[in-house]
C-alpha positions in Angstrom: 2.9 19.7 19.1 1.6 20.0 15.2 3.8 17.4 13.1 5.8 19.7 10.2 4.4 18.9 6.7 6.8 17.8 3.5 6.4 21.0 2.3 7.6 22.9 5.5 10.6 20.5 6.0 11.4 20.7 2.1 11.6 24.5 1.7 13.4 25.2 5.3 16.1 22.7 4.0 16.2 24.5 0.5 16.4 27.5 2.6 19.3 26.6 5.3 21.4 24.6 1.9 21.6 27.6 -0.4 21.2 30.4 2.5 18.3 32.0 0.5 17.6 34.6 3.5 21.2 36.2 2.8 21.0 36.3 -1.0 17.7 38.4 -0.2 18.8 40.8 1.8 21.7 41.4 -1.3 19.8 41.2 -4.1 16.1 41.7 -3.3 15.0 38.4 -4.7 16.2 34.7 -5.3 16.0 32.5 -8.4 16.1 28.6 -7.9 15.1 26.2 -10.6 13.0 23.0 -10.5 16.2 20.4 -10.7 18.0 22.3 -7.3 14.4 22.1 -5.8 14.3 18.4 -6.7 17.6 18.0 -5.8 17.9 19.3 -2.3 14.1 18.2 -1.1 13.9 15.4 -2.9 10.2 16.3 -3.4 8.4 17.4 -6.7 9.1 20.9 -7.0 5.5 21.1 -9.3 4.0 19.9 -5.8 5.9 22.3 -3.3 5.7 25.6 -5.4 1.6 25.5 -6.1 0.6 27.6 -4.0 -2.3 29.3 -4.5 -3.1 30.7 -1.1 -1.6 32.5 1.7 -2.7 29.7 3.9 -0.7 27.8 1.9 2.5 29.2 2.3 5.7 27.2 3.6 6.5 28.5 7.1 10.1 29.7 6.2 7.8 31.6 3.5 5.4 32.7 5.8 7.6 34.4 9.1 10.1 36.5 6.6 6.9 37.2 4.3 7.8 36.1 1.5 6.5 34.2 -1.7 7.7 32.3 -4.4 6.3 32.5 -8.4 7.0 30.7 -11.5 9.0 32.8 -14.2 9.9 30.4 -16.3 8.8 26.6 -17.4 11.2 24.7 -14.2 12.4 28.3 -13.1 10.6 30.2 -9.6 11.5 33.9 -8.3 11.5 34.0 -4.4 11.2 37.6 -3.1 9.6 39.4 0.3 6.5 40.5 -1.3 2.8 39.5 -1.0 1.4 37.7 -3.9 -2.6 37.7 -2.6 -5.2 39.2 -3.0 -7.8 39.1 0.1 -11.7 38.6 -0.7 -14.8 39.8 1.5 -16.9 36.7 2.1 -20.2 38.9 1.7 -21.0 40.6 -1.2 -20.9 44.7 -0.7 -23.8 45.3 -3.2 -27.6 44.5 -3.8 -27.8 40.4 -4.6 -30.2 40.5 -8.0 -32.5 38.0 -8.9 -32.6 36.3 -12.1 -35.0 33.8 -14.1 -34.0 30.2 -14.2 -33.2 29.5 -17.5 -35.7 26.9 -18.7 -34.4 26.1 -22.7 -31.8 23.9 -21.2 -32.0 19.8 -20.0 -28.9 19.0 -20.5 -27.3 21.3 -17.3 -29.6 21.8 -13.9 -29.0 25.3 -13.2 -30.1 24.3 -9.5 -27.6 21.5 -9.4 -24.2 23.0 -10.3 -21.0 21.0 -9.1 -18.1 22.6 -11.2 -16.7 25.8 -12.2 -17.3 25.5 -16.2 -20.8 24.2 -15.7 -21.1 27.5 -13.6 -20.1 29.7 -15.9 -22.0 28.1 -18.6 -25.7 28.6 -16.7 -24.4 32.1 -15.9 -23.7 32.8 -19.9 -27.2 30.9 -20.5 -29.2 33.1 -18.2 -27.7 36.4 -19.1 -25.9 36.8 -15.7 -22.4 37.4 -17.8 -23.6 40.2 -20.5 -24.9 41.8 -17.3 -21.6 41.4 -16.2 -19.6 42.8 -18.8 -22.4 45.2 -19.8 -22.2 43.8 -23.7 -22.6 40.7 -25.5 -19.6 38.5 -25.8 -18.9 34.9 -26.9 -16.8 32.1 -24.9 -13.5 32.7 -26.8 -11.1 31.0 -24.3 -11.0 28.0 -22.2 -8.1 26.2 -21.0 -4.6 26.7 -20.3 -1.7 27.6 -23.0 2.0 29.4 -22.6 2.6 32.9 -22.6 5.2 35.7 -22.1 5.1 39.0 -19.6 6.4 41.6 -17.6 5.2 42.8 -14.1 6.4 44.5 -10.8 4.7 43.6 -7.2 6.4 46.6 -5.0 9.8 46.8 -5.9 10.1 43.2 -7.0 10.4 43.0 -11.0 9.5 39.7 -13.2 10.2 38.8 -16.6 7.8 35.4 -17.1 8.6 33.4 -20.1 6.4 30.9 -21.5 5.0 30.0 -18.2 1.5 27.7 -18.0 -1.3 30.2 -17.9 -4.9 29.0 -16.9 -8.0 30.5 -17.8 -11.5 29.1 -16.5 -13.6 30.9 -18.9 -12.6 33.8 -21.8 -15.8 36.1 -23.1 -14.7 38.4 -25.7 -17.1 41.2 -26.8 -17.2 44.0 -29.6 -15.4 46.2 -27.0 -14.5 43.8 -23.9 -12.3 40.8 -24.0 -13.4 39.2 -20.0 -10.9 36.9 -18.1 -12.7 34.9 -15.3 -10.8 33.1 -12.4 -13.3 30.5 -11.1 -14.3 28.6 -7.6 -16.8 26.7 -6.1 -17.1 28.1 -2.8 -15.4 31.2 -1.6 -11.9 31.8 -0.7 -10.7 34.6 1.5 -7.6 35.1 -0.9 -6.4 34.4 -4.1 -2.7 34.0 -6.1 -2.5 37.0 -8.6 -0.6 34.5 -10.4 -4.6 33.1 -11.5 -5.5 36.9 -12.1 -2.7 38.6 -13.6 -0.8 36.4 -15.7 -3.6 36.1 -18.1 -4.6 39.5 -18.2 -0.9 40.6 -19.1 -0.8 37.9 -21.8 -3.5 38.4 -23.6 -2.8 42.5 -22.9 0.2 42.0 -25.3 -1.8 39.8 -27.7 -5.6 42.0 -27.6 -4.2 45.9 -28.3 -7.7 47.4 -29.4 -9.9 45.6 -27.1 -10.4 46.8 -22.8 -9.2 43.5 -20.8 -11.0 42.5 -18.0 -10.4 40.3 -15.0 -13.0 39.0 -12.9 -12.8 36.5 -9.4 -16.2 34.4 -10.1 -17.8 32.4 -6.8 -20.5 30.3 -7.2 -21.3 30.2 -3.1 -23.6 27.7 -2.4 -26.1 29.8 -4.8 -24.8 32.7 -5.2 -23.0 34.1 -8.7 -20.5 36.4 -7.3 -18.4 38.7 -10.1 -15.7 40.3 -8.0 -13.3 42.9 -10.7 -9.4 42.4 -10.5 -7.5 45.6 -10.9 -3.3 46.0 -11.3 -2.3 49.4 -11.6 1.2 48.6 -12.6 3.0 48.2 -8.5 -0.5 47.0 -7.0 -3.7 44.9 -7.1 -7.2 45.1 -6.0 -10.6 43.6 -5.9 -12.7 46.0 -6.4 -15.7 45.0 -4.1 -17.5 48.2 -5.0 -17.5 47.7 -8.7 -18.8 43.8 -7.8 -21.7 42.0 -9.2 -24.0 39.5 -7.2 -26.6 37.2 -8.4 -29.2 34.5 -7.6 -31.8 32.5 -9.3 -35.5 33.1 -8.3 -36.6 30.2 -6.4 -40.0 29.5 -4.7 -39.1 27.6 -1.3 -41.3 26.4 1.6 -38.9 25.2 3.9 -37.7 27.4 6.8 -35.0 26.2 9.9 -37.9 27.2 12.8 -40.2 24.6 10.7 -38.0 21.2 11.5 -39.8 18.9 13.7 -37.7 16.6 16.0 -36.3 13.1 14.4 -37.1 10.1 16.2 -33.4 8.6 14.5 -30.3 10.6 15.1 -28.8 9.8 11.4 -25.2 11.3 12.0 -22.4 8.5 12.7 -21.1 8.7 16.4 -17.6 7.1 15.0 -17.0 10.5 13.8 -15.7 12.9 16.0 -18.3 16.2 16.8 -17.8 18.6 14.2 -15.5 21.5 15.4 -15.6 23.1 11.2 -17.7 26.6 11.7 -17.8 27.7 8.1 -20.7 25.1 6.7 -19.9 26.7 3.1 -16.4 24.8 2.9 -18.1 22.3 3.8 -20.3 21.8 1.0 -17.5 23.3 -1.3 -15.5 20.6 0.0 -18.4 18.0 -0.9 -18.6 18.8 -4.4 -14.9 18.9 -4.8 -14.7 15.1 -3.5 -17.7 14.1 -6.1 -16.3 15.5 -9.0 -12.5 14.0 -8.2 -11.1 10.5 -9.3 -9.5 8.8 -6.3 -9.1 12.6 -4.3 -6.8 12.8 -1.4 -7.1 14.7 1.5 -3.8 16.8 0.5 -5.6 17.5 -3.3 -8.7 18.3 -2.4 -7.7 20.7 0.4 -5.2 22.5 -1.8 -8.2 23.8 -3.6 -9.3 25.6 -0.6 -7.8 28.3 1.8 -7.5 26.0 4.8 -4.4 25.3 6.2 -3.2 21.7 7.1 -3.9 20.8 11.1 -7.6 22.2 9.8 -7.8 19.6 7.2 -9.2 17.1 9.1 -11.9 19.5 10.6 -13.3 19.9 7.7 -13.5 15.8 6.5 -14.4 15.0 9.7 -17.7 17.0 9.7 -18.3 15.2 6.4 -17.8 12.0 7.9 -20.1 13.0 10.7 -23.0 13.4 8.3 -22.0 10.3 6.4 -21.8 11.7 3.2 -18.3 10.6 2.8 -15.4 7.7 4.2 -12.0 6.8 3.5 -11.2 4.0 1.0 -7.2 3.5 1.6 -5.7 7.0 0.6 -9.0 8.2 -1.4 -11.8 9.8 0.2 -15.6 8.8 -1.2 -18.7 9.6 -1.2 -20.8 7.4 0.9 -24.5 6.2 -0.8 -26.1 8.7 1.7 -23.0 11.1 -0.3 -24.2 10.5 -3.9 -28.0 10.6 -3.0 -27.6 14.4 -1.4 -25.2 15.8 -4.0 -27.7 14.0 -7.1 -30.1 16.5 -5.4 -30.7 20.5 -6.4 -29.1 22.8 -3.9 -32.3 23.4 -2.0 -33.5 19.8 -1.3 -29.5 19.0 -0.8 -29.7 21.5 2.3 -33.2 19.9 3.4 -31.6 16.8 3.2 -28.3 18.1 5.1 -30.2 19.8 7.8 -32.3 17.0 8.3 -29.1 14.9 9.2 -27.7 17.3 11.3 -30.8 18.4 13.5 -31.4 15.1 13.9 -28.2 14.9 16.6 -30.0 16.1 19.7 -27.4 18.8 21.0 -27.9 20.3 17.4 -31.5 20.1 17.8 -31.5 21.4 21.7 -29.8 24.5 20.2 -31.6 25.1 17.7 -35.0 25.1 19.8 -32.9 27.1 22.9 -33.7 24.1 24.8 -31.5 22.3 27.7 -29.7 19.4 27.0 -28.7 16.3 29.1 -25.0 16.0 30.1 -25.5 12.4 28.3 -25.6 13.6 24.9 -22.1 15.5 25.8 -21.1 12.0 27.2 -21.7 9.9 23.8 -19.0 12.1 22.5 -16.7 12.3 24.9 -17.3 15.9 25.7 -16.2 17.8 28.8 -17.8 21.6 29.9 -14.8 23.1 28.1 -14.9 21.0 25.3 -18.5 21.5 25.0 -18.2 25.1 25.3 -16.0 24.9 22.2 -18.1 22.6 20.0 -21.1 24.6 20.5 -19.4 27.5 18.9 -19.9 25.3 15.5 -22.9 24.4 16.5 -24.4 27.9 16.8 -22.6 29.1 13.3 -24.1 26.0 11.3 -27.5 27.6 12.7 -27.2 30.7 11.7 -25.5 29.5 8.4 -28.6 27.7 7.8 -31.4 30.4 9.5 -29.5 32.7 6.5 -29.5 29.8 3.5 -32.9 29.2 3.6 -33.8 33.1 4.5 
């Protein structure tokens, strides 16, 4: 039976005490502030109402399909409405290649780890006038209070000097270009990231077209993904989107890997049952750039709900890139010496570890593999079955990385 989580057991208790479901059906929407929030639950409302997936919804939340949203500093709107916006994992249009930048030392356009740094290599190289189809200069950064009106369906909301976020502002002699940011790729995304700051700065920038723009850096992919509102909906217009990648010259193919004479993954780890190897390394560079991360913080970054969590930690642990100190999860010294790497030797270095497991290797090379090897991890046939599902999507993750 999956154990209920804080959150869960904090909002159905909000829910039951003040008999939110009724007061919807009346009035189409319910307003609770911060203080009943804290009061009721006992837990940080801050905490409980980030949420900035679908995945991450409260269950209560989730079965009447509903959502809450912040409309005032300590005041949220609750109403049956759906606040995400869903993202294609591929790009739908032609991936260009670009030059590495070579006028820079100070930022290793092959060796990325954050958002900002992102978007700085992508100003540097030209990816972003490209973008925006004119020059423009980083105008905003940061996050600030603003003021605005929207509807989602019939839903209305009046926000007042709510926190608003921006990753990156480029304003041009025509353009003014909002960018939402990730590491990795997310399959949705809060409008609350999207369209809060393109109201705000709609009321603020009259002569000037506003743009809003869902930016994934994907392993090493630049993906530019346009945000549309049309005043009752919201798109991402994968049509209009923009895909890029540095020009690299790379030797290494999945076919080429000879067999390991040392298996280099740790057999305390259970056998990793996480099929989307992107999260992964997402999830990698998440933990190296925290201080002290937790599980709960760094999977709240990602679109991964919580009996997954450990899927995903687990496969790091098998690789020994990272291990638990108390509460904090770390990078191991095998951790910091692949993520010091550029993103092509750090998947060398990754598949080298992992091929070096012999059931990986087996299927890899189509070959048969001894019952033993299913043994050393406690693997039955159907279990097997299973785990060789991840095992076969890492491969063709990889087979496509490295082309």
């Amino acid at each position: 039976m999956n154990k209920v989580s804080k959150k869960d057991q904090a909002w159905y208790k909000i829910f039951d005490t003040l008999k939110i479901l009724e007061h919807i059906d009346l009035k189409g929407y319910f307003d609770i502030s911060a203080t009943t929030i804290k009061e009721i639950s006992h837990e940080e409302p801050r905490l409980i109402t980030k949420i900035d997936f679908r995945e991450e919804l409260p269950n209560i939340m989730h079965i009447h399909s509903l959502s809450v949203l912040a409309i005032k500093n300590g005041l949220y709107r609750i109403a049956k409405n759906d606040p995400f916006v869903s993202i294609n994992k591929e790009p739908a249009t032609k991936i260009h290649t670009v030059e590495l930048p070579t006028q820079i030392s100070t930022i290793d356009p092959l060796n990325i780890k954050s958002e900002s740094a992102a978007l700085d290599i992508a100003k540097i190289a030209g990816i972003l006038d490209h973008v925006f189809q004119e020059k423009t200069d980083l105008t905003i950064r940061g996050r600030l209070r603003g003021s605005l009106d929207f509807s989602i369906g019939s839903t209305f909301y009046n926000v007042d000097r709510v926190q608003i976020e921006v990753d990156g502002g480029y304003e041009g002699k025509n353009t003014l270009n909002l960018i939402e940011s990730k590491i990795g790729y997310r399959n949705n995304i809060n409008i609350r990231q999207l369209l809060y700051p393109e109201l705000m700065w709609k009321k603020q920038v009259n002569k000037k077209k506003i743009n809003s723009f869902i930016f994934y850096y994907q392993d090493d992919l630049f993906r530019f993904i346009p945000f549309e509102y049309d005043g009752k909906n919201f798109y991402a217009r994968h049509e209009k989107e923009k895909a890029f990648r540095f020009r690299v010259e790379q030797d290494f193919r999945l076919k080429d890997l000879k067999k390991q004479n040392e298996v280099l993954v740790d057999y305390e780890a259970p056998f990793p049952q996480a099929n989307d190897f992107e999260k992964i390394h997402a999830i990698l560079l998440k933990i190296e750039n925290e201080n002290c991360p937790t599980k709960r913080s760094v999977i709240s970054n990602f679109d991964v709900v919580d009996r997954q969590a450990d899927y995903y930690f687990n496969a790091l642990r098998w690789l020994g890139l990272c291990q638990y100190n108390g509460d904090c999860i770390e990078l191991s010294k095998k951790g910091m010496e692949v993520v010091s790497l550029d993103i092509h030797n750090r998947m060398v270095a990754i598949v080298k570890i992992i091929f070096s497991e012999p059931i990986f290797f087996n299927e890899l090379r189509s070959l048969p593999t001894d019952k033993a090897e299913y043994k050393k991890w406690k693997m039955g046939p159907i279990t097997a079955k299973r785990r060789l599902s991840t095992v076969r999507m890492w491969i063709k993750y990889f087979n496509n990385f490295f082309g």
